[in-house]
Steps between C-alpha positions, in 0.01 A plus 500: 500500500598431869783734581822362644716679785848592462761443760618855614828576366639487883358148494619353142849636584555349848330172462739247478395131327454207735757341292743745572475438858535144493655356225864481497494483897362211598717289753742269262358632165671756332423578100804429325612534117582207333852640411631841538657735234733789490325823328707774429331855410782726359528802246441810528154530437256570780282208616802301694375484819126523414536174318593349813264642729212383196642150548529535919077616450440202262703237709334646880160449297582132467596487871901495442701660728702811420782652618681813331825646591614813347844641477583859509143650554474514859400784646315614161120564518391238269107390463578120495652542862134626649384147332695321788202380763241543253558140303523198736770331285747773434807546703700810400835694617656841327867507578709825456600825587221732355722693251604430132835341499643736197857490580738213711260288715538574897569270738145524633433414128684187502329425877227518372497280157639275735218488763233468124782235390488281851085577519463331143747193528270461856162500289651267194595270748282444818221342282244755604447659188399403185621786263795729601521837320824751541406791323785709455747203542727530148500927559640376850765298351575704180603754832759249657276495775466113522715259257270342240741168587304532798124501420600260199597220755198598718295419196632205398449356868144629492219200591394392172139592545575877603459771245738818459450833350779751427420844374682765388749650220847379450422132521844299532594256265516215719126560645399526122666188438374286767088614484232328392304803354673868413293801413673812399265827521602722237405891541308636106316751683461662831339805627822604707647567188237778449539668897247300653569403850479184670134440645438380816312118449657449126865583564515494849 
């Protein structure tokens, strides 16, 4: 039986596909969807923001173009934030102050959901992306950091072919009301519950 060589693992992980380089990017042509949704990943479950990032992977492997904006973890050392560079589709920004917000949001709280807010309305809107995630976005507004009257009229004026993702508990009524597809995570089990702590690459 004639053997076959295996790509080192150096080699399988850094190779990107031709069609990763190219398609999407050439001059005038842009993948598009046909219409864009709004996804909402609630609950209190784990798998919010993994959902999304499992969609971003899928959509970047059909050559759409990605952006994700996330409220309140910036300055958190998060594994999806050392993907940035690595996929040619995938724009990402982490907006925040690098501390829980357990009590009365900050000012530099507020600054900063703003800065995430004004980032995402910029990505729904310039036509350079095809899916929009803000992960983080309804714990941002269940804070009063940014009005949900606010990202409700953002959505509504969204180009009709752009996708948008919003994870995270505490989804608002009106956001509920208005998606296309809502997914509430529900915890049954979780290993927290029995002192294990969060591991770096599945929680963080």
């Amino acid at each position: 039986m004639k053997s076959v060589s295996q790509p080192s693992d150096s080699e399988t992980c850094e190779r990107v596909p031709a069609f990763l380089e190219t398609k999407g990017q050439e001059a005038g042509k842009k993948p598009a969807l046909e219409k864009g949704f709004i996804q909402v990943y609630t609950g209190n479950g784990k798998g919010k923001t993994g959902a999304a990032f499992g969609l971003a992977l899928r959509a970047i492997g059909r050559g759409l173009r990605v952006c994700v904006v996330q409220f309140i973890k910036g300055g958190f050392d998060y594994g999806e934030s050392y993907v940035v560079g690595r996929l040619p589709l995938l724009e990402m920004a982490a907006y925040g102050r690098g501390k829980f917000i357990t009590e009365r949001p900050t000012a530099e709280d507020v600054a900063e959901a703003k800065r995430a807010f004004d980032h995402a309305k910029a990505a729904i809107q310039n036509g350079k992306f095809d899916i929009v995630i803000l992960d983080e976005v309804n714990v941002a507004m269940h804070l009063g950091l940014l009005l949900v009257s606010d990202l409700v009229e953002v959505l509504k004026k969204r180009p009709s072919q752009v996708e948008v993702i919003l994870t995270g508990r505490y989804a608002p009524e009106e956001i509920v009301n208005m998606a296309d597809l809502v997914t509430e995570m529900r915890e049954i089990k979780h290993p927290f519950a029995q002192g294990v702590k969060a591991r770096k690459g599945i929680e963080y």
